[in-house]
Steps between C-alpha positions, in 0.01 A plus 500: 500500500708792380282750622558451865791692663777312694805624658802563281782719397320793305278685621333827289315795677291697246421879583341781288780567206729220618510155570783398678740128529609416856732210592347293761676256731837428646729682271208770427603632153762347402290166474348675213711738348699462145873483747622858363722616695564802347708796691309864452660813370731666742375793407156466558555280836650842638147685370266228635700480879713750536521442847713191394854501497536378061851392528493286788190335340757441147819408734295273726142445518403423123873266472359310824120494375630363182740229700233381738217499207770292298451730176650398219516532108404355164848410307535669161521142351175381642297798406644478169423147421186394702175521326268594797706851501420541150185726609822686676708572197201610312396753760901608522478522120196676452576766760838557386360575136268724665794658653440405841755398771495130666631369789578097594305470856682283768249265681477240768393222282758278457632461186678237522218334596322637186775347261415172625159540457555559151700205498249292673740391744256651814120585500384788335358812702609802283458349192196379633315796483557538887503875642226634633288205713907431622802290349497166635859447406849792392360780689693628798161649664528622880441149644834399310716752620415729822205288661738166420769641707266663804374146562830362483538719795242286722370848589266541274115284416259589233146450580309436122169605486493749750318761454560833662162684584574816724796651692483656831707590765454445889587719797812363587640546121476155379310443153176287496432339145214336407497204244275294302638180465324339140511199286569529105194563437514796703245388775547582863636246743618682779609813643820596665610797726902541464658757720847650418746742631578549188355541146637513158217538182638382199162406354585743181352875392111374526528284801704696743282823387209289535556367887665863617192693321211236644720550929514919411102523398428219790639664742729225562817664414394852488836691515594380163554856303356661186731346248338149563310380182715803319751520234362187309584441140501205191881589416322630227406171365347446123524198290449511164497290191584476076389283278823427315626521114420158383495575099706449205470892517727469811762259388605764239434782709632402814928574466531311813803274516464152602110571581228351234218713641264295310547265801328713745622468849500064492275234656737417782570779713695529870319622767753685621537854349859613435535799306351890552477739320714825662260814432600661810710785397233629223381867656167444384434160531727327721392156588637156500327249387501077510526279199248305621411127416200332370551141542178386362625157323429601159641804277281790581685788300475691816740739664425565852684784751436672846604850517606643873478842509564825696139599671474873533206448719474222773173356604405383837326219743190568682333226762124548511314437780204358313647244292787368778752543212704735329454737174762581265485846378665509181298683203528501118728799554758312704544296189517798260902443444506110545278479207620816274879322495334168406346643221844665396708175546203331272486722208859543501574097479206471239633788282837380442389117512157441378226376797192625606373518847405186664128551588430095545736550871395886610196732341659708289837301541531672844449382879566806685339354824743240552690519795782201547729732732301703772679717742472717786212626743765412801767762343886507646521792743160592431258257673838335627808621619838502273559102578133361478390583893120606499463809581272567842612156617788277614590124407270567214696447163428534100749361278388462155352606177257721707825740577525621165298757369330422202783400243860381493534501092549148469369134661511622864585165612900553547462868665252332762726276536828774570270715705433206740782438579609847551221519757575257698857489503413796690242357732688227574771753643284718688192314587633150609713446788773317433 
């Protein structure tokens, strides 16, 4: 019965003008993300948080976010020769003959692990079609790497399908949380009161805003202060799509070497996206955006990308009172820019290669409401202090994507990452005894 919902690793809350993807589980987005580890701009790090020191995030932060994610990158060899990148040299090709910039995008899939896939010497996850619902196999997700080596510390136990309900705090300091404990079918079985010295939110932009907003307007947590629910953003998400040069008109046209556009973007495609295209430094439409896959086991003639994007205005989280849940406010204006450089990248790749716009994935070939990469509404030294402390409270911590305000400029996932630890290198210092 495909109708009925279960528990599982992707979860999608849909607002007025945007419908956003939310990793869900023990390794929260990176369960569910395409592995990108991509390191932002330096430049526009220092404009987002400029309360952040930018070269001790390059000298050490980003170098040890990298190590512990275990980053790595596609040889030139394999990207060269394997056919499920093909969809990769096209989109390279393409946007360099529309005389855009591209970039090779490190990643924590492995790709060694990848090469034997191809091989068939191990199962296939990436090559599966595997991304979004999770990689069962290559992909160095959260549980591989950080939460694999806190459990190895014997200090640390997960409780799965625990469900965090409200957040309150009692006289002498401690924190009271209340849990619904469900099956997979999301049914309760029990409830659970866990009290803490203290407590650390990492359930991402929505759900930390979501339990901090819900203990402000219940009076549970009231001290919380009026940047709570604020400084919320998509990273300026927008995906949008071409249908490809698939002709004889195209073979003579296309000048592309090595590239037989007439082959579209191939039937077996990675997973895994690799390459970007580098917009960034364009004045009037600086973006960058993802070449993105399509894996859908046959040739579709389909290019696919998702722009991130400067946001010139942020949008905000609101809890109401009547429903018990939050409200995005994010308008058609908020995606003004988003959309206006998708249309640019689009009619620039279709006038120097051929294409239209893809309506069959996005009405007019655009999905302007898509968010894959929300941030903010508990902003660094805003609603928190410099290092992730809530403001009005102590023992109360925030570290991740909810710290950044709206948008990084690229997947956020390796900046969460570097600002985490950043926080609580210094927590650890001054808030533990040793």
């Amino acid at each position: 019965e495909f109708d009925k919902k279960f528990t599982g690793v992707l979860d999608r809350l849909d607002f007025e003008n945007v419908k956003i993807y939310a990793g869900r589980g023990v390794g929260g987005g990176s369960l569910v993300n395409g592995g990108m580890a991509v390191q932002p701009k330096k430049n526009y790090f220092q404009e987002i948080m400029p309360e952040l020191d930018a070269d001790r995030f390059w000298d050490y932060y980003f170098p040890l976010a990298k190590k512990e994610l275990c980053v790595n990158e596609i040889t030139d060899d394999y990207f060269k020769k394997s056919e499920y990148y093909m969809f990769s040299r096209v989109g390279e090709a393409e946007a360099h003959k529309a005389g855009f910039t591209t970039m090779r995008v490190p990643n924590v899939y492995s790709f060694d692990y990848m090469e034997k896939e191809e091989k068939g010497l191990v199962p296939k996850s990436a090559l599966n079609g595997e991304v979004i619902y999770g990689n069962n196999y290559g992909k160095k997700s959260l549980d591989k790497t950080y939460l694999k080596k806190a459990l190895q510390t014997g200090l640390l136990t997960i409780y799965d399908l625990h469900k965090v309900t409200t957040i309150a705090q009692a006289e002498n300091g401690n924190y009271i949380i209340k849990v619904d404990v469900i099956d997979t079918a999301g049914l309760l079985r029990e409830q659970k009161t866990i009290v803490c010295k203290k407590l650390f939110l990492n359930a991402g932009s929505m759900g930390t805003s979501k339990l901090l907003l819900a203990a402000k307007h219940n009076g549970d947590l009231p001290n919380l202060n009026e940047w709570t629910g604020q400084l919320w953003g998509t990273n300026g998400n927008v995906m949008c799509g071409r249908n490809m040069v698939n002709t004889i008109f195209n073979k003579v046209q296309s000048n592309l070497p090595g590239i037989d556009l007439a082959r579209g973007s191939n039937a077996k495609q990675s997973a895994i996206p690799i390459s970007g295209i580098d917009n960034w430094n364009d004045k009037k439409h600086p973006f960058f955006a993802e070449i993105s896959p399509l894996p859908m086991g046959m040739e579709v003639y389909t290019a696919l990308y998702l722009l991130i994007n400067k946001l010139p205005e942020l949008g905000s989280i609101k809890y109401d009172q009547l429903t018990k849940d939050i409200v995005v406010n994010w308008t058609k204006k908020n995606n003004e820019t988003p959309l206006a450089n998708a249309k640019y990248l689009v009619n620039k790749l279709n006038n120097a290669n051929g294409g239209t716009r893809a309506g069959l994935l996005f009405k007019g070939g655009f999905g302007p409401g898509i968010c894959y990469h929300p941030l903010g509404g508990m902003v660094l030294n805003k609603a928190t202090d410099n290092f992730g402390r809530v403001r009005g409270y102590n023992n109360l911590y925030v570290t991740d994507g909810s710290l950044i305000p709206g948008t990084i400029g690229v997947n956020p996932f390796l900046t969460i990452t570097a600002i985490a630890e950043y926080c609580i290198e210094n927590i650890l210092k001054t808030d533990f005894e040793e």
